[in-house]
ZATI-455550 format. One record per residue (C-alpha): residue number from 1; residue in one letter; x, y, z. Coordinates in pm, 1 decimal. Layout:
% ZATI-455550
REC pos code       xx       yy       zz
REC NUM    A        X        Y        Z
...
***
This chain:
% ZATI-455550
REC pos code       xx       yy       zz
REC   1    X   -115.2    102.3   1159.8
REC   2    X    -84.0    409.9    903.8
REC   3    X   -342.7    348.1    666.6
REC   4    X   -141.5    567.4    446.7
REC   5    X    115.3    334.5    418.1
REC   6    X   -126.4     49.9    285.1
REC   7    X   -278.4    329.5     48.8
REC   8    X     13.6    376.9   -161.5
REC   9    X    130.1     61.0   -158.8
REC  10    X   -188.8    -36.9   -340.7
REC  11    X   -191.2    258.3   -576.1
REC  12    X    160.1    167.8   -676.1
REC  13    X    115.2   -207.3   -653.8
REC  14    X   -114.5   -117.8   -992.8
REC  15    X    115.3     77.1  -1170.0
REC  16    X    358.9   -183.0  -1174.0
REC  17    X    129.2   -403.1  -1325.4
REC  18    X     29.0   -212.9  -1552.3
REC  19    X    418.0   -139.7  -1624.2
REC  20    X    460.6   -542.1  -1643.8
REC  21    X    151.1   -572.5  -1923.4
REC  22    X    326.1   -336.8  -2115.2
REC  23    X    672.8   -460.8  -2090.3
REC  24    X    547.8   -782.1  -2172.0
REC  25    X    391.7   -713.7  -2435.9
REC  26    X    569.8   -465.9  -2616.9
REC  27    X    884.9   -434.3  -2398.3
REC  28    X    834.6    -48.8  -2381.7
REC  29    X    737.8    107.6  -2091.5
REC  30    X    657.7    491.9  -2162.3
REC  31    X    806.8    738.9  -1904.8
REC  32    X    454.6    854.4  -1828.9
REC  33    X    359.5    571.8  -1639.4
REC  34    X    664.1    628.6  -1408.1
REC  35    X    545.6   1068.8  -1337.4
REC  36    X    197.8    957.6  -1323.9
REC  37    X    338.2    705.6   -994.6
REC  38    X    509.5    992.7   -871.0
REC  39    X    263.1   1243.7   -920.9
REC  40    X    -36.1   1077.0   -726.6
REC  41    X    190.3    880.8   -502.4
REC  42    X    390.0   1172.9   -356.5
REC  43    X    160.4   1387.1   -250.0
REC  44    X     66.6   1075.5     30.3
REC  45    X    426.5   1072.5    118.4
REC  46    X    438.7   1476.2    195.9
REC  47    X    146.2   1446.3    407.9
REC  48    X    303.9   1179.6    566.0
REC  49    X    632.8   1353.2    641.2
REC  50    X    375.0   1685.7    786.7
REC  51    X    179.9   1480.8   1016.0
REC  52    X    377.1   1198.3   1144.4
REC  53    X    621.8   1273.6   1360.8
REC  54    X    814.8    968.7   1324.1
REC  55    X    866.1   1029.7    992.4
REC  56    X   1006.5   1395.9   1102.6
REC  57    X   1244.7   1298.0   1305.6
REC  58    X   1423.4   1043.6   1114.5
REC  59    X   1376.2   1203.2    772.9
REC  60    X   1780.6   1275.1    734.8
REC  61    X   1863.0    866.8    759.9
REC  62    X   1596.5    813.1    503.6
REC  63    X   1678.1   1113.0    272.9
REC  64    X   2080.8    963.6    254.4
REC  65    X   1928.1    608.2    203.2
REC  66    X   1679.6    699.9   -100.5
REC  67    X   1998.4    899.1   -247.6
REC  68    X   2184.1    566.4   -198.5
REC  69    X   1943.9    354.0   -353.9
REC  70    X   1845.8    584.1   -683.9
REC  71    X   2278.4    594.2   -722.9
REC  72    X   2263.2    212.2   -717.1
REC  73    X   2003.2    167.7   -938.7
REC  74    X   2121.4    360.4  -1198.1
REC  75    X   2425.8    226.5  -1143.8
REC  76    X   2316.8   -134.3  -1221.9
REC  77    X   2143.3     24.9  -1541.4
REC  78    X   2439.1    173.3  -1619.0
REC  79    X   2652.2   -212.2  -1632.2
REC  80    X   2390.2   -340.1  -1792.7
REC  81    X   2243.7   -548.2  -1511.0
REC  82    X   1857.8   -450.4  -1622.9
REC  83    X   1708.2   -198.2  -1883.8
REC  84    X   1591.3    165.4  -1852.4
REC  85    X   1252.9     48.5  -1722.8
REC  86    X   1367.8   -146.6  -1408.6
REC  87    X   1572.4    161.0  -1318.6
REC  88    X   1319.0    366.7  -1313.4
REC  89    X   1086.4    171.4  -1068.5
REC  90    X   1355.8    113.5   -797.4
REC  91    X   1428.1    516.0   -852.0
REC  92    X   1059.3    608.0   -824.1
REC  93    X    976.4    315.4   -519.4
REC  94    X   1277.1    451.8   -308.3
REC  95    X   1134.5    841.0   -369.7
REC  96    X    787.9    744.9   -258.3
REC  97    X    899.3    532.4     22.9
REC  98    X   1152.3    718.7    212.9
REC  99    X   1076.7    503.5    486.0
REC 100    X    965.6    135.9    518.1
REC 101    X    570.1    110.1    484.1
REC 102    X    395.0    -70.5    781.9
REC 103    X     56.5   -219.3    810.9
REC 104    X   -130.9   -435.5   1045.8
REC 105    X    174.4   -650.2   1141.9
REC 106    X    331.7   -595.9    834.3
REC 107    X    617.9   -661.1    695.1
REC 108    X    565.8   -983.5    846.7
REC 109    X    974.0  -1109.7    999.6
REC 110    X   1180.7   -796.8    888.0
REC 111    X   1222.6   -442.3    707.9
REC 112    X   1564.7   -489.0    626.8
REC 113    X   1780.4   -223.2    626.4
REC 114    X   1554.6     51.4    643.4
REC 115    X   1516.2     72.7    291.5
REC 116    X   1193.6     -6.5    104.4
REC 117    X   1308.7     27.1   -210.6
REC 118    X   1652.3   -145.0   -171.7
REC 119    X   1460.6   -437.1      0.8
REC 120    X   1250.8   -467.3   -334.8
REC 121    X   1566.7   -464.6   -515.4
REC 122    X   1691.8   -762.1   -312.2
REC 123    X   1359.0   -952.7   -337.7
REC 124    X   1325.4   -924.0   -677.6
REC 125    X   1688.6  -1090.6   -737.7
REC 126    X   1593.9  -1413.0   -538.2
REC 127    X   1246.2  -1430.5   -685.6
REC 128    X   1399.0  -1495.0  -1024.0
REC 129    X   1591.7  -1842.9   -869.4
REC 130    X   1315.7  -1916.0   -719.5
REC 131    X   1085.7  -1941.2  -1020.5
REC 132    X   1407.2  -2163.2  -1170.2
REC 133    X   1352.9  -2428.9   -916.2
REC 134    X   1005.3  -2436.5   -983.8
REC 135    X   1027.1  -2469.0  -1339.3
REC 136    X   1281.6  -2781.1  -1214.7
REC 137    X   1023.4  -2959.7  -1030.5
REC 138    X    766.5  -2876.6  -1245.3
REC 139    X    944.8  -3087.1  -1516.2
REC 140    X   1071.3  -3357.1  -1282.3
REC 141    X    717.0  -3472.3  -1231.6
REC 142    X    611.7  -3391.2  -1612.4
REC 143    X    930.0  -3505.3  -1810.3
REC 144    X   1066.2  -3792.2  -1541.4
REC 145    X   1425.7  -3790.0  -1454.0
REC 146    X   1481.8  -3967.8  -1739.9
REC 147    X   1503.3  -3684.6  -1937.6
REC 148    X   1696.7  -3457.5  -1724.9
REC 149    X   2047.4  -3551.6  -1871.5
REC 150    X   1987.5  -3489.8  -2224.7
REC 151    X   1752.2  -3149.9  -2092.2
REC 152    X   1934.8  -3021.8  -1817.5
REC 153    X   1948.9  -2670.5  -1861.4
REC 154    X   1606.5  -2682.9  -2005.1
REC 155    X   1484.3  -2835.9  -1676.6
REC 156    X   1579.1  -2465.2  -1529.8
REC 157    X   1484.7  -2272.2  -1774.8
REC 158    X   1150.4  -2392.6  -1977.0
REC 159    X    926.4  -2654.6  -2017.1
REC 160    X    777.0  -2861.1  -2317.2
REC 161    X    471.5  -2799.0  -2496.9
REC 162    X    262.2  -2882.2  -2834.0
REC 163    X    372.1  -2655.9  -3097.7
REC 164    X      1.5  -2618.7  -3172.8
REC 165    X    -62.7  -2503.9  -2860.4
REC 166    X    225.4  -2229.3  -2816.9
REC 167    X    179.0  -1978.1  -2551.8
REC 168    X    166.8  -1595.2  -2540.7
REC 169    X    509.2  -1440.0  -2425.2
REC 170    X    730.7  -1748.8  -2458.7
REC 171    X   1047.7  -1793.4  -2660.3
REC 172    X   1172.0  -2089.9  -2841.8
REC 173    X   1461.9  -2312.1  -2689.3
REC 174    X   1431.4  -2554.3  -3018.6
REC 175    X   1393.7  -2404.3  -3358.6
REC 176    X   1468.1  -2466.3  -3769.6
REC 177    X   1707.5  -2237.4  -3906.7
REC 178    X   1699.5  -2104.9  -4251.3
REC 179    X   1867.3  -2387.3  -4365.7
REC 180    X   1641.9  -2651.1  -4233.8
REC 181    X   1893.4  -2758.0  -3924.5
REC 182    X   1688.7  -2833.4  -3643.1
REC 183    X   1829.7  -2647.5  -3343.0
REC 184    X   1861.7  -2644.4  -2963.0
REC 185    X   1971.8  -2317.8  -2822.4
REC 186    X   2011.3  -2175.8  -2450.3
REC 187    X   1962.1  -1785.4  -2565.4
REC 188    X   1574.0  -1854.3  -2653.6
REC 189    X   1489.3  -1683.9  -3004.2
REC 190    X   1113.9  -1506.5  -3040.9
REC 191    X    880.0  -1713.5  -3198.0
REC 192    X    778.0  -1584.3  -3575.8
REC 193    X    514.3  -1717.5  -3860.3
REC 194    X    834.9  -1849.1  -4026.0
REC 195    X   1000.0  -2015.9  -3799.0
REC 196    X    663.4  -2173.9  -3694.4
REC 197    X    621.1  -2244.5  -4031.9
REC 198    X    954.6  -2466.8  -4084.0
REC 199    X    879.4  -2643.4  -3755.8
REC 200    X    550.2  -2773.7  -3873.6
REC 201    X    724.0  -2851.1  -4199.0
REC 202    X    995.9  -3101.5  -4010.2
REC 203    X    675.7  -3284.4  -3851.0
REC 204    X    804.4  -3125.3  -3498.5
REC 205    X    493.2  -3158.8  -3296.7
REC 206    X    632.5  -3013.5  -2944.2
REC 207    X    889.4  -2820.8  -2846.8
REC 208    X   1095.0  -2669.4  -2545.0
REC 209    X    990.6  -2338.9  -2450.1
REC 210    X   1086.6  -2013.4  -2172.6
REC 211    X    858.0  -1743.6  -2054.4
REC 212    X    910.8  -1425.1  -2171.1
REC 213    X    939.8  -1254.9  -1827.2
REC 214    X   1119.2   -894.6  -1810.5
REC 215    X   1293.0   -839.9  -1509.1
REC 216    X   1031.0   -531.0  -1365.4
REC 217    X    787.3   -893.9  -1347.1
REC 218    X   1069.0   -991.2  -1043.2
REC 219    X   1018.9   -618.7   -889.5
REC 220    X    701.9   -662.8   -886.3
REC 221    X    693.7   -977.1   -702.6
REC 222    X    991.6   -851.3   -488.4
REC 223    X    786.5   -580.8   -428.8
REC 224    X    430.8   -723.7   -321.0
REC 225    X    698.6   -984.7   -109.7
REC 226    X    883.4   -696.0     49.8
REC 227    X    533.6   -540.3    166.9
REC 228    X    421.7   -839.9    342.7
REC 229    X    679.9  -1069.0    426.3
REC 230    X   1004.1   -823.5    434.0
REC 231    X   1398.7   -824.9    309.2
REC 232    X   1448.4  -1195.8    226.9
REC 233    X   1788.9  -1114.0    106.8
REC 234    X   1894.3   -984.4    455.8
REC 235    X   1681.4  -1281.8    645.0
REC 236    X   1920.1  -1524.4    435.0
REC 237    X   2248.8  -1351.5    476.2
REC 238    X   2127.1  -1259.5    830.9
REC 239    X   2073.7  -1660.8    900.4
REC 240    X   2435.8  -1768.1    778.9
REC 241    X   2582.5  -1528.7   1007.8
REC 242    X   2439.5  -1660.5   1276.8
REC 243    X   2516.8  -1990.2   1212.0
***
């Protein structure tokens, strides 16, 4: 039970907070926060890889898999799958986790491939669905299924609220457009004073909205989900195979 493990987990655990309040509200996450990771996180990791000799002796598997898994994630960067940001975090997780942190009986059903940082990765693309079909019951039960033809998409996606009552770090599905059109949109548009404005001036009293999330919100989750509970991505594939 290497408390060292459950140490950097937490240190890191609150930089990527921090990263997500910043992306969230300013989408720009400053390069600093990434060395500043590094810098207090990787001096746990070469103590680590001094004093425990399991770390020693399979140090060459987990120095090819962290090369792997920085290559992929700039790779996905580089196709546009996710911005600079997200890049970064996968890069910096697999450097300070060259091997799979363990705690007190966790990860909880499975580490995966080996891989820390690639397991984040993976839990951080099914988190995102995940939040969909939430957002799907959420407005079953709210909105009725009466409403789910005309709204189906927006069943996924967002939810309704009072225009008076708009919350932080959500974008408009439903908007007037400079020419006084009212519109319905599936690319959300940011909310401005204007655009407020001309709602409020066509009597529209609620309104279809989508949370802002960035994507480095998912790695978090994937993250804090990898930690405890393990690779979801392989226990799902792993599951069909068996079938």
């Amino acid at each position: 039970m290497p408390v060292t493990d459950l140490t950097k987990f937490l240190i890191v655990l609150g930089f990527l907070i921090y990263a997500c309040k910043l992306d969230i509200e300013s989408r720009i996450v400053p390069n600093r926060v990434w060395k500043y990771m590094l810098l207090v996180s990787l001096p746990i990791t070469a103590f680590q890889l001094f004093t425990e000799v399991h770390f020693q002796l399979a140090f060459a598997i987990a120095a090819l898999q962290v090369v792997m898994v920085i290559s992929l994630a700039y790779l996905l960067y580089f196709i546009g799958a996710y911005g600079g940001a997200d890049a970064k975090a996968i890069m910096a997780l697999a450097l300070i986790f060259p091997f799979y942190p363990k705690y007190n009986g966790f990860p909880m059903l499975n580490m995966g491939f080996g891989s820390f940082a690639f397991s984040t990765l993976a839990n951080s693309v099914i988190t995102a669905p995940v939040l969909l079909m939430l957002m799907f019951l959420r407005n079953l039960i709210v909105e009725g299924v009466t409403g789910l033809r005309e709204n189906f998409i927006y069943y996924f996606t967002g939810y309704r609220v009072r225009l008076d009552n708009l919350p932080k770090f959500h974008n408009l599905l439903e908007y007037v457009d400079e020419n006084g059109r009212f519109r319905r949109v599936r690319r959300a548009i940011e909310p401005d004073d204007e655009i407020i404005e001309r709602l409020r001036r066509k009597k529209i009293e609620t309104v279809w909205v989508t949370p802002a999330l960035p994507f480095l919100v998912f790695i978090t989750a994937g993250y804090v989900a990898a930690f405890i509970l393990g690779d979801l991505l392989f226990l799902v594939i792993s599951n069909i195979l068996s079938w």
